[in-house]
DOMAR-358423 format. One line per 8 residues: for each residue x, y, z of C-alpha. Coordinates in steps of 0.05 Angstrom, whole numbers. Example, Ala and Ser with C-alpha at 12.3 -4.5 7.8 and 13.67 -1.06 7.14 Angstrom:
246 -90 156; 273 -21 143
This chain:
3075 3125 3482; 3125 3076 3493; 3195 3075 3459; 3236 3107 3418; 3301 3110 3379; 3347 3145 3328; 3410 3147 3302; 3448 3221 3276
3514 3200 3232; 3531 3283 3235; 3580 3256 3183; 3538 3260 3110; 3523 3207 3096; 3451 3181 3093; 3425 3146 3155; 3385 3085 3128
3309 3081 3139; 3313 3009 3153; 3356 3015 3211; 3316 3056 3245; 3262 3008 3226; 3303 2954 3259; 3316 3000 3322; 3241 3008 3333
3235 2936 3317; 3273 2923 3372; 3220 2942 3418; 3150 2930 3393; 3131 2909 3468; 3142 2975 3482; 3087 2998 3428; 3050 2952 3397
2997 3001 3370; 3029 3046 3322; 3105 3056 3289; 3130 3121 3254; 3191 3152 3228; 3222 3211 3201; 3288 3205 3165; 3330 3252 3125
3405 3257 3102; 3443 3244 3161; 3396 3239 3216; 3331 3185 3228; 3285 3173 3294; 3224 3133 3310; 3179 3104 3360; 3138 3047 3384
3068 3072 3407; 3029 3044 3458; 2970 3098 3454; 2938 3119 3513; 2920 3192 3503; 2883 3216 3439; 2886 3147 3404; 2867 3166 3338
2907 3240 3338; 2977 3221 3369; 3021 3189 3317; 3095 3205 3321; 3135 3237 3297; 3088 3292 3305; 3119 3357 3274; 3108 3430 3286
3065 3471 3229; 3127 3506 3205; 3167 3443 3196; 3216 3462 3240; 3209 3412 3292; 3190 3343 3293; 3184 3303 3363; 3186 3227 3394
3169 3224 3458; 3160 3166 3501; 3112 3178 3572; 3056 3211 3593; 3055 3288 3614; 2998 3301 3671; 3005 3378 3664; 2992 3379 3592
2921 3402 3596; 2944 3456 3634; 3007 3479 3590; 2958 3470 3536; 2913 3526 3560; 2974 3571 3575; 3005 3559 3509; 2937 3575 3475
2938 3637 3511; 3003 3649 3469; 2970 3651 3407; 2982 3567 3395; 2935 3526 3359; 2930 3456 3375; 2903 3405 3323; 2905 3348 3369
2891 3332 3442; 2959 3288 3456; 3008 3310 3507; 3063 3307 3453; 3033 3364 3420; 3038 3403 3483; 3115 3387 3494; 3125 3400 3420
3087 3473 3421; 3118 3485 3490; 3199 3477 3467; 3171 3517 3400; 3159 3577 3455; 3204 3570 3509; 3261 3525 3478; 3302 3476 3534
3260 3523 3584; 3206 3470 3576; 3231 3416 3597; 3226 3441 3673; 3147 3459 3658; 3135 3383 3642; 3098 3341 3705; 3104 3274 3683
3149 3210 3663; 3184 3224 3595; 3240 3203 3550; 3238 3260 3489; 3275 3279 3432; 3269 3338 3388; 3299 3345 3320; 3312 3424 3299
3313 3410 3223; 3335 3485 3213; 3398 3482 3256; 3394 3400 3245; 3409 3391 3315; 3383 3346 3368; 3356 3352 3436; 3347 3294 3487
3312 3303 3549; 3288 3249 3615; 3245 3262 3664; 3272 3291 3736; 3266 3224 3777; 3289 3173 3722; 3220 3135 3714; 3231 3126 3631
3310 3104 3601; 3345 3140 3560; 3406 3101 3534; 3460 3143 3488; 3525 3123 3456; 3572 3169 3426; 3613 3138 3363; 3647 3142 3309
3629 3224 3315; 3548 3216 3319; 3505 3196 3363; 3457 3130 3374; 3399 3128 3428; 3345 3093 3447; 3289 3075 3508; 3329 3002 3517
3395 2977 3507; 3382 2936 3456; 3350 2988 3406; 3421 3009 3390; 3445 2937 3366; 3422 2948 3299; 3465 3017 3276; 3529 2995 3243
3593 2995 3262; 3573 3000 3337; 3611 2978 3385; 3596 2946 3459; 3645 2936 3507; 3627 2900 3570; 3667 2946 3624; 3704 2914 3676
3679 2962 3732; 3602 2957 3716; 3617 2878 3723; 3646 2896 3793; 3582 2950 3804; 3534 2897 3784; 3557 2837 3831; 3561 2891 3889
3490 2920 3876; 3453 2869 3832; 3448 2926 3778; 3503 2978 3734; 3503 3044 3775; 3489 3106 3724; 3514 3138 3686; 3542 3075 3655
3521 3014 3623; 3552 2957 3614; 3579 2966 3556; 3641 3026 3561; 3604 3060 3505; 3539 3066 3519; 3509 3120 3581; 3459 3129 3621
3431 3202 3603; 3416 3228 3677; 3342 3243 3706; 3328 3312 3704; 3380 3325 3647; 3368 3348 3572; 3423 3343 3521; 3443 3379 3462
3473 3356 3400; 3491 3396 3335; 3516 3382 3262; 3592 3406 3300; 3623 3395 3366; 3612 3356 3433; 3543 3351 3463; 3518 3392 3526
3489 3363 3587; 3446 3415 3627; 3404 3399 3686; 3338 3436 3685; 3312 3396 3761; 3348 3375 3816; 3322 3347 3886; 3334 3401 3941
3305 3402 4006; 3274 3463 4022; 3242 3490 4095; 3165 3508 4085; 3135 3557 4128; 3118 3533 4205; 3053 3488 4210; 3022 3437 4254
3023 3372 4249; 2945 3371 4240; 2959 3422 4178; 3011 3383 4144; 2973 3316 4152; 2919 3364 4100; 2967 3389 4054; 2999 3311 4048
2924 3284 4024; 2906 3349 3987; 2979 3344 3941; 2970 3279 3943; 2902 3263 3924; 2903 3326 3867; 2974 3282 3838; 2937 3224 3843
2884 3251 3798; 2927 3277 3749; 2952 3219 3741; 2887 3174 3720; 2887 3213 3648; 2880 3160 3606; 2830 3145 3535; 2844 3069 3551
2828 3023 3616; 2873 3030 3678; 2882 3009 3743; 2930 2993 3805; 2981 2940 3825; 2956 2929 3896; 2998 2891 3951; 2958 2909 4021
3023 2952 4032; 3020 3018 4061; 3043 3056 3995; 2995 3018 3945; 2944 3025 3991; 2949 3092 3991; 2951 3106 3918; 2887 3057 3911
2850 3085 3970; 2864 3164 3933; 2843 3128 3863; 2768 3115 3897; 2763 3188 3923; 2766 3213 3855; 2740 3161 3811; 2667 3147 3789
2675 3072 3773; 2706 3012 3812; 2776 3017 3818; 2813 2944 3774; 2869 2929 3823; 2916 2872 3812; 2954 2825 3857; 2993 2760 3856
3008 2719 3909; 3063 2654 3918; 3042 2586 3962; 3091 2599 4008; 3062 2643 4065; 3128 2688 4067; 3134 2719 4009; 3052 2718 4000
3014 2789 4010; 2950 2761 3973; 2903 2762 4037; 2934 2835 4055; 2913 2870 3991; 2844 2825 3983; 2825 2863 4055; 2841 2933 4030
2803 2913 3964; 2746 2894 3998; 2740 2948 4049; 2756 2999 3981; 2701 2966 3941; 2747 2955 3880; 2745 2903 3818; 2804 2856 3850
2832 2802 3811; 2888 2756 3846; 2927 2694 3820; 2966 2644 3857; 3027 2645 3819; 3078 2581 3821; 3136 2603 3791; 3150 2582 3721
3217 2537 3715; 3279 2573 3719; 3295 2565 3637; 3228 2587 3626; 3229 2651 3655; 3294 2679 3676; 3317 2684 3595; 3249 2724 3583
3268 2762 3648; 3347 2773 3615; 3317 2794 3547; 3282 2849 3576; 3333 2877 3617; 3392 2876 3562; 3442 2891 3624; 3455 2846 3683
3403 2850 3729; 3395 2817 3794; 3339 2850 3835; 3295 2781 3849; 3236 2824 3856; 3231 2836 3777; 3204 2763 3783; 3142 2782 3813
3137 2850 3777; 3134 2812 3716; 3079 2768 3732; 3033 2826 3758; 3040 2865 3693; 3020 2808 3663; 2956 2790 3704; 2945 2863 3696
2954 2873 3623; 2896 2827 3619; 2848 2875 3634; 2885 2944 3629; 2931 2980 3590; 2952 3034 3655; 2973 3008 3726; 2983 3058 3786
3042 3037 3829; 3058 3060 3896; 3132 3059 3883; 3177 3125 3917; 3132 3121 3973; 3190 3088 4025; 3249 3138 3998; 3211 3196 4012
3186 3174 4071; 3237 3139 4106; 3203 3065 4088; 3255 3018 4104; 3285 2989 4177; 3361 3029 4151; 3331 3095 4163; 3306 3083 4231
3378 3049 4235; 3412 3118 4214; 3382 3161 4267; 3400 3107 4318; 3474 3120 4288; 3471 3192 4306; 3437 3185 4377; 3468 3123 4398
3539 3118 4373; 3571 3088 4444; 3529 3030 4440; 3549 3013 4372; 3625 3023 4400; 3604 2967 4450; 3574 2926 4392; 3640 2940 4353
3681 2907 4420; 3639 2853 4431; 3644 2829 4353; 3726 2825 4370; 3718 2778 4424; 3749 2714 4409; 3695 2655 4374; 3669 2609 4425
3642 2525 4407; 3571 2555 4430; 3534 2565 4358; 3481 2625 4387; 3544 2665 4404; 3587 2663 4340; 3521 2677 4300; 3521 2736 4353
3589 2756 4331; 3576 2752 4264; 3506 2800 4272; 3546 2848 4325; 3597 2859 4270; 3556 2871 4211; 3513 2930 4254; 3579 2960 4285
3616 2955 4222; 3565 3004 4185; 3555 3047 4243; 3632 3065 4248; 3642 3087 4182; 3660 3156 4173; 3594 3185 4134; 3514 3163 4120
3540 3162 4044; 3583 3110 4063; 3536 3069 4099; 3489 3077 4041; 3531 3035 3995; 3550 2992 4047; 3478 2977 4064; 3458 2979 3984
3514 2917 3975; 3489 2846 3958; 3564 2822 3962; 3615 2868 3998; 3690 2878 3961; 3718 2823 4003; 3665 2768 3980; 3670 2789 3914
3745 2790 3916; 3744 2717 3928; 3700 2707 3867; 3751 2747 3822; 3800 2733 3775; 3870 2772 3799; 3870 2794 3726; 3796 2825 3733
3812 2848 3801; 3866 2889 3771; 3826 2928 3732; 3791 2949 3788; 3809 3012 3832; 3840 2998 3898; 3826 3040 3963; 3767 3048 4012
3705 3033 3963; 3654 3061 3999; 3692 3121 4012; 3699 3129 3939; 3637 3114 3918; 3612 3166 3970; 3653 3223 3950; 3647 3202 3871
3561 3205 3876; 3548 3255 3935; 3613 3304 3934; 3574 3349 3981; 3528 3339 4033; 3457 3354 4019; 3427 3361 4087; 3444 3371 4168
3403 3302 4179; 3438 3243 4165; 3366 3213 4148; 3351 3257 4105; 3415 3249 4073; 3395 3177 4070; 3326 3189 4036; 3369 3236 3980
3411 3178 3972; 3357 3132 3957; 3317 3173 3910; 3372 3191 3870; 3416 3127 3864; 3375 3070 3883; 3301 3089 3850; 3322 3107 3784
3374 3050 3770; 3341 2986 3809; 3263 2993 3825; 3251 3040 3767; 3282 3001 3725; 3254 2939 3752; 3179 2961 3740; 3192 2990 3672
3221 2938 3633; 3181 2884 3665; 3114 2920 3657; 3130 2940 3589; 3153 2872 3559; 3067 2868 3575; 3061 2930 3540; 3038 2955 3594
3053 3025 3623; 3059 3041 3698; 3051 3112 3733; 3080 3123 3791; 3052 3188 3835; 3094 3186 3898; 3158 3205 3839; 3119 3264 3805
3170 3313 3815; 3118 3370 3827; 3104 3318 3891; 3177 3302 3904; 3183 3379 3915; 3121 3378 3962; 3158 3321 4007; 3231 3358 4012
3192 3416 4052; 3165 3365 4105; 3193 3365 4160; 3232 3302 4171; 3210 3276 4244; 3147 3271 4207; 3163 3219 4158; 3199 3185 4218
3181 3187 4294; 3210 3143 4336; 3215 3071 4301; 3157 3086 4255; 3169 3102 4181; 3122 3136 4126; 3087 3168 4203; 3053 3226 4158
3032 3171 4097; 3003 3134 4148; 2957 3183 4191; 2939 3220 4133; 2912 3152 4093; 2898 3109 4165; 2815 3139 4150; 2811 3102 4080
2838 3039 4093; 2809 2988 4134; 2834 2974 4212; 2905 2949 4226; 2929 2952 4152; 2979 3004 4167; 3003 2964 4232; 3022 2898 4202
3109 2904 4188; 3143 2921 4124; 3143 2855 4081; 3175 2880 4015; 3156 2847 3933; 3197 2789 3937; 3196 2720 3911; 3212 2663 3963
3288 2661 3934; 3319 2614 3979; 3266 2564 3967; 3265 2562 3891; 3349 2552 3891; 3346 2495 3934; 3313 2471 3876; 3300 2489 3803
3343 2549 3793; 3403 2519 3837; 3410 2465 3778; 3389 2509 3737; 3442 2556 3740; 3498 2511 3740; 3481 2482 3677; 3474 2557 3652
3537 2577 3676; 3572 2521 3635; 3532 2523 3576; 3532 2606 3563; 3610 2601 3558; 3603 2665 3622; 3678 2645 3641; 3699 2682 3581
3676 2744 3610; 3741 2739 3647; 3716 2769 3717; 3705 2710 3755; 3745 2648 3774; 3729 2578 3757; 3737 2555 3811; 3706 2594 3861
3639 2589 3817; 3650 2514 3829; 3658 2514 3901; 3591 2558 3902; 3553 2504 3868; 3594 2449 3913; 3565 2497 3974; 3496 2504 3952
3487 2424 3934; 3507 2413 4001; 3449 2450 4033; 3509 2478 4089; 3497 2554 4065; 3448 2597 4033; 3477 2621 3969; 3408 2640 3932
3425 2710 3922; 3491 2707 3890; 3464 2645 3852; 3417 2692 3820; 3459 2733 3803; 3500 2687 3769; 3442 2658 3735; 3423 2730 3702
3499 2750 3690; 3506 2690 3649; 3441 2697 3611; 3466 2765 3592; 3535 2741 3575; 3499 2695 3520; 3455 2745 3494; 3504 2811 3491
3518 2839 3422; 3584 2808 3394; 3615 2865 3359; 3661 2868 3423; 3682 2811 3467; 3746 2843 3501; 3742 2872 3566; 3755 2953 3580
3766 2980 3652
């Protein structure tokens, strides 16, 4: 069940059934299956389905026997056979075998108290019709949206951006710091939007809206790491397949056909690998590959098919010209987005979608395990800090005409800059940045920069998202800061719109929270020992998969960038910059965009990144709603 959206005036007058109509029209892809809605006096909701569980028995709104409560929920709950049986023990009787049921019997018994029961990915809201007030809720790691304005005293919401475009008298106005957020990080951090009216409602958070007076947030999950009782490492490699395995299983629920994305990497692997231990028929996985050998995992994930026995299906993809598919790309994401990789998420949903309405993904897998090279690079921090004031010396020495040594410079700089600043929050954003404040300075307008809050950035940014330290290991610190910033508002948001503009929904078991828990017990020196990341993910799978999968280094989803901007999407997004009218947005100067373009026709510097991201920004720009075109800080 795939989208929903509503719309409570709280002021009277009648809420219009055919703008929530248009609000779920909005976002058929998400539900192409089924549409309902409930609307009365002042308040309406709605949903696209994409039915997966109890096909014929879960239409939405679904509301309780007494009439008191009526529910749209978008996700799938993994627990609900079990809250089922507990809630039946209550006294409830269920009339159909949906997982909405179970959420909407569940907050009939224990109220907001449910929403911490629920193992799954879920965007829900809850009309009381007695009290006539609303409740919104998102699961604890952010895997389904949740957008919400607050205006003109009610309140709009929505599983995209873009289903809150048809309400009237709306307002959207782009914000002048999420510009600034999205060409240092590719992507709006959360809370906000782009637009200054619109939020972000926060994983793990419910909120509460009545007929009078301001909503309240509450946080019903939060990640915490916790010390489990002593084990070996022999003991903990059993628990790791055990939890995982029984997650993985939960997770394969489905009344429709699923299967996996698969890219030979260690964390799909895994997932596909615990799919065929618990699985009677041939596991479908999915995988897409690119001509040019860098950016191409296709022979990786054929190997681990083969060895796994599964149904594999693989297309060479060559990438679509830039006007073809970077507008379908903007469309989806209604924000800004620059995260390159949503290219090749897109085209696996859609070879997917092909044969299967449910993919596993193996997404969460390298920020609970300390995945990437920066983690490895944190502990180095703590144990080798007088090198890196070395580093930090060398970098000061004066430039020499010897090309090997100033690219030396350059490198020494970079690794001592991030290791001598004051906290692993810091380095965090630093290492998180696709443009740092001085690059992006130099792209600015003085009028947009002025908008902007001065002072150490990262230091800000630090103290403003982690006022407290969470743990007494920096890397563990770094893994927090990863699954809390960086999942929910880049890769999860990556893999859901682009999989569901398929209409296709993706599960991801590494981010059940009930599994999250299990990993903030472990200790950490078993997620990383020495230079190896994802140690315990790897000896507790390295049985199931076939030799030297889990040896081969960390090649990431990417699309060979570089490549495509030296040639369609360069022109591409020159032409797109001048046609869109994007100068109006008032953040960046003309003239600096030119001498990008000048810089990237002359083949003298790779600018592919920030060309991209000029490229989406602009495609936004055209598309935004126009009800506001000025510019608030």
């Amino acid at each position: 069940m795939c989208g929903i959206a509503g719309w409570y005036a709280r002021d009277g007058r009648p809420v219009a059934d055919a703008v929530v109509s248009a609000m779920c029209g909005s976002i058929v892809h998400r539900g192409p299956d089924d549409e309902g809605r409930l609307v009365e006096g002042d308040f309406g909701f709605g949903m696209r389905r994409l039915a997966i569980v109890d096909v014929a028995g879960g239409h939405q709104p679904m509301t309780s026997e007494d009439g008191r409560f009526a529910i749209t929920f978008n996700g799938e709950i993994f627990n609900h056979p079990a809250l089922r049986r507990e809630l039946e023990s209550k006294g409830h009787r269920f009339r159909t075998n949906s997982d909405t049921e179970s959420i909407l019997r569940g907050f009939a018994e224990w109220g907001d108290g449910v929403w911490a029961r629920l193992e799954g990915m879920f965007a829900v809201a809850i009309w009381d019709r007695t009290h006539r007030t609303l409740h919104l809720a998102r699961d604890p790691l952010g895997i389904k949206p949740l957008f919400y304005t607050l205006q003109q005293g009610g309140i709009a919401w929505g599983s995209e951006l873009k289903t809150l475009a048809p309400v009237p008298g709306l307002t959207f106005t782009p914000r002048a710091r999420s510009m600034d957020e999205y060409f240092a990080f590719g992507h709006v951090l959360a809370p906000h939007s782009i637009y200054d009216e619109v939020i972000k409602l926060a994983p793990g958070c419910s909120l509460t809206i009545g007929p009078d007076g301001a909503p309240r947030e509450t946080r019903f999950w939060r990640f915490a790491y916790r010390p489990a009782p002593a084990a070996s490492e022999s003991e903990w490699i059993e628990r790791f397949r055990d939890t995982f395995t029984a997650c993985v299983e939960r997770h394969l629920q489905s009344d429709v056909p699923l299967g996996a994305f698969l890219s030979g990497g260690v964390d799909s692997s895994a997932v596909v690998a615990a799919m065929t231990r618990v699985m009677r028929e041939p596991v479908r996985t999915f995988t897409i590959g690119f001509s040019a050998a860098e950016a191409d995992e296709s022979p990786y994930a054929r190997r681990v098919a083969e060895h796994l026995g599964c149904r594999h299906t693989e297309r060479l993809v060559e990438l679509d010209d830039a006007a073809t598919i970077l507008p379908q790309l903007a469309a989806a994401y209604d924000e800004p987005f620059a995260d390159p990789s949503a290219i090749p998420t897109w085209y696996v949903s859609r070879l997917a979608r092909e044969q299967v309405t449910v993919a596993m993904s193996g997404d969460g897998g390298d920020e609970l395990f300390a995945g990437y090279e920066r983690h490895y690079n944190e502990r180095l921090v703590q144990t080798r800090r007088p090198l890196f004031r070395v580093a930090a010396a060398l970098a000061h020495l004066p430039p020499l005409p010897v090309p090997r040594w100033n690219y030396l410079r350059q490198r020494l700089a970079k690794v001592s800059g991030d290791a001598m600043l004051g906290s692993t929050f810091e380095r965090f954003f630093s290492k998180y940045q696709l443009a740092p404040r001085a690059v992006r300075a130099g792209l600015y307008r003085p009028e947009f920069t002025a908008q902007l809050e001065r002072g150490d950035e990262l230091e800000r940014l630090a103290r403003a998202y982690f006022p407290e330290r969470v743990s007494d290991d920096p890397v563990e610190n770094l893994l927090y800061a990863d699954t809390v910033v960086r999942l929910p508002d880049d890769m999860l948001t990556k893999v859901d719109r682009a999989s569901m503009q398929h209409s296709l929904e993706v599960r991801v078991p590494f981010l059940s929270h009930v599994f999250v828990d299990f990993a903030a017990t472990m200790p950490v020196q078993l997620k990383l020992r020495g230079a190896t990341g994802k140690w315990i993910v790897r000896r507790a799978v390295e049985g199931w998969l076939p030799p030297g999968v889990l040896e081969r280094p960390k090649q990431g989803f990417a699309v060979p960038l570089a490549r495509w901007v030296r040639g369609d999407l360069g022109s591409f997004a020159e032409s797109l910059w001048r046609d869109s009218r994007a100068d109006d947005a008032g953040a960046l100067s003309p003239a600096a965009v030119t001498r990008l373009f000048a810089e990237h026709r002359s083949g003298h510097a790779d600018r592919s990144q920030i060309l991209y991201a000029l490229a989406m920004f602009a495609l936004w720009w055209q598309a935004r709603p126009r009800a506001t075109a000025s510019v608030n800080a």
